[in-house]
N, C-alpha and C positions, 0 to 999 in steps of 0.2 A: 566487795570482799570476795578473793577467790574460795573456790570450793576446795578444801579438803580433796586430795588425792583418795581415790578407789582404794581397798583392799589387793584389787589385781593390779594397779597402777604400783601399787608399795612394793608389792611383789616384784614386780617385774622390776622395780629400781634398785633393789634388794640384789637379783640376780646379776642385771649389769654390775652392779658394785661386784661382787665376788666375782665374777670373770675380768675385771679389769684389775683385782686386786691378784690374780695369778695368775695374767700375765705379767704383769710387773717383778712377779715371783720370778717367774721362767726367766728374764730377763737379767735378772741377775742371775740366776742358776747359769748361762749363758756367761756371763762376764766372767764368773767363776772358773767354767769350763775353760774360756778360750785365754785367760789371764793364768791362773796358779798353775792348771795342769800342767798346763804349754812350759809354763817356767821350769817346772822339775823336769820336764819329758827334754828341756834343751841343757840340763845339767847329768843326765843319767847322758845323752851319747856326748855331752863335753869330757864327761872325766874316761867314758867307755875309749875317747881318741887317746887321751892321755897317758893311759894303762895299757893302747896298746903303742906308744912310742917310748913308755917305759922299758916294755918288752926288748927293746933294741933290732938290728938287723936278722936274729935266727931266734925269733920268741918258739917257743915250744907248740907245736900245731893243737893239743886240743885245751891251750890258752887262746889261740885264734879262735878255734871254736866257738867259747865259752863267750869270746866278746863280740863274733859275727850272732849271736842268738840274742843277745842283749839288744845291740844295733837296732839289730830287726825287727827286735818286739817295739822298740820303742816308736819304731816308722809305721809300723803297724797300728800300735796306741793313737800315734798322731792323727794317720788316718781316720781313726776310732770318732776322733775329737770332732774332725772337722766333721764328720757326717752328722753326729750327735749335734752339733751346733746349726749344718743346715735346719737338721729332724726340727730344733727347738724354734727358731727362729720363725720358722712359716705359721705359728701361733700369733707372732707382733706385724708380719708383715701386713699392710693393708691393701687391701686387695682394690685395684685399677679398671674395674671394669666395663667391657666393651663387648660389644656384637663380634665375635671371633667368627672371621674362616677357617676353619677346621683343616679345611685338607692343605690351605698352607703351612696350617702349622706343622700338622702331619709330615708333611715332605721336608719344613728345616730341620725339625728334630730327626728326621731318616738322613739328612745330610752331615747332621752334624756326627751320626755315628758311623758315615761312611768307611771309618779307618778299621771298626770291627766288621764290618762287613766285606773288606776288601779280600778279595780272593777267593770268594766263596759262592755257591749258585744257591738265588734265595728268589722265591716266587712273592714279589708284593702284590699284597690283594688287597685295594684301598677300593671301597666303596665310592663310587661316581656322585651319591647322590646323599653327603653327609650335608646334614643340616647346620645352620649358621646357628653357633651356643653364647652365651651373654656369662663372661667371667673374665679374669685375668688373663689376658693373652702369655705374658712372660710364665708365670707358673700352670699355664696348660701348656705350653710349649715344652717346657719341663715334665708337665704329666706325662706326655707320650715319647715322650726321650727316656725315663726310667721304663715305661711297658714294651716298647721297643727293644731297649738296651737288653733288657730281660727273656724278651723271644729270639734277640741272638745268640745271647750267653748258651741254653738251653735249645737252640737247635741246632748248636756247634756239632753234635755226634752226626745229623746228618748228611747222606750224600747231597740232598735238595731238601732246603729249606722251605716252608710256606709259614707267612707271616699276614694275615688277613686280618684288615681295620673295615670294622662295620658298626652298622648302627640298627635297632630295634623297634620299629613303628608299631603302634602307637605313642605318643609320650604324655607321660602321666603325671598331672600337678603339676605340667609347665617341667620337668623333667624327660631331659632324655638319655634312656639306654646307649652305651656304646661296648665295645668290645674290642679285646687285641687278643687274637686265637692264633694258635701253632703247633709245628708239629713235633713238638720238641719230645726230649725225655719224658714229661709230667713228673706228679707228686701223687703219694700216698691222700687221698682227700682225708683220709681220719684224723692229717695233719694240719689240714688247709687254713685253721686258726692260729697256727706258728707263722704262715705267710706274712701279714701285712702289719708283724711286731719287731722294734727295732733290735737288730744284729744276730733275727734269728735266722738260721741257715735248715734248707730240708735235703744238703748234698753238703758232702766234703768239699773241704778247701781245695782237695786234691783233685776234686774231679771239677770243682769249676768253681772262678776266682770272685772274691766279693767279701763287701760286708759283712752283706743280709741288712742292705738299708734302702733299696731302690723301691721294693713294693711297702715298706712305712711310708716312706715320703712320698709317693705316691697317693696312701690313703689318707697322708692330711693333706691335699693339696685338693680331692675331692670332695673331704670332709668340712675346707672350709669353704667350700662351693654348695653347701648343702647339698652334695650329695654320700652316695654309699659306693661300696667298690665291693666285690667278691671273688672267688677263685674258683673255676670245675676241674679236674684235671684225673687224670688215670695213670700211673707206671706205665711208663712208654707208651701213651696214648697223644702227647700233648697236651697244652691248657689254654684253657680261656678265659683271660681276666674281663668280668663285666661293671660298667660303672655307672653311674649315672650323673648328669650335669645339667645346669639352668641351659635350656633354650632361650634363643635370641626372642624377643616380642617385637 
């Protein structure tokens, strides 16, 4: 006869249930997003085309207007969508994990955003002596393509850029610190809890383009690596996102 399950055994089967039972939540929240929204958002610029070939050859200019702003929002929304459904998603993905080289991933993701970087003088300051981490190779690759993406976005105002990837010795619980510092504009720190919440922005659209969804997805991608992520940063001082991630054993 087996033994009756522990009190902590119950518990802890308890907890698995309710985390499997929202994800499956989010999962449809997801279907929802990328199914209804998507349908109205391809009917709001279907009938937007329509009304403007209503208009005829000389539509009156602030009916152009009216329907270049509709357009817009709606390419906007889309974009909205797609981000919110990566955001969601990296909740069901399941994670593939492996002994990562770090600094190669470091240099795909630096390559992949080659096309923002082009034209511009930018000092990379990649650490020689990053340690081998044990997680998702494709979504840590992704991790430093958003902290990246981010230290260029944000050091556009300068003449010369400095973008430095490092790491923190000692590491604690089988945890290691890492860091992507710049010398960008920075952030008010009394904001630094808006950072890493989806679509929030600590700058105008006008002064620099985005979301406000690179450093969310960022902290779930660390978040499902058991670890933590956080921000330092000063008004035109620069910032320094620091994280933490499983080391390789």
């Amino acid at each position: 006869m087996s033994a009756l399950p522990s009190p902590q055994e119950q518990e802890l089967s308890r907890l698995r249930a309710e985390l499997q039972a929202a994800r499956d939540a989010l999962g449809d929240f997801a279907y929802v997003v990328s199914h209804d929204l998507r349908a109205n958002l391809r009917h709001i610029t279907a009938y937007a085309g329509l009304v403007r070939e209503e208009l005829g050859d000389a539509p009156p200019a602030e009916a152009l207007t009216y329907l270049d702003t509709v357009t817009s929002a709606a390419r906007l929304m889309g974009r909205q969508i797609d981000g919110l459904m990566a955001w969601s998603m990296l909740d069901r993905a399941e994670l593939d994990r492996t002994t990562l080289d770090v600094p190669a991933l470091i240099e795909e993701a630096r390559q992949a955003l080659a096309g923002e970087a082009a034209g511009r003088q930018i000092d990379w300051q990649v650490a020689a002596d990053l340690p081998p981490l044990h997680g998702d190779a494709a979504l840590v690759r992704q991790l430093f393509g958003h902290l990246l993406s981010n230290a260029l976005k944000f050091t556009r105002p300068r003449a010369s850029a400095v973008i430095h990837i490092g790491w923190q010795p000692p590491a604690e619980d089988g945890l290691c610190m890492l860091f992507v510092q710049d010398n960008g504009v920075g952030f008010n720190p009394q904001l630094q809890n808006k950072l890493f919440h989806v679509f929030q922005r600590l700058h105008s659209a006008s002064e620099f383009e985005g979301l406000g969804l690179g450093l969310a997805l960022a902290r779930k991608i660390v978040e499902r690596h058991g670890g933590s992520i956080r921000a330092e940063g000063q008004p035109d001082a620069g910032c320094c996102i620091r994280f933490t991630l499983p080391l390789a054993v």
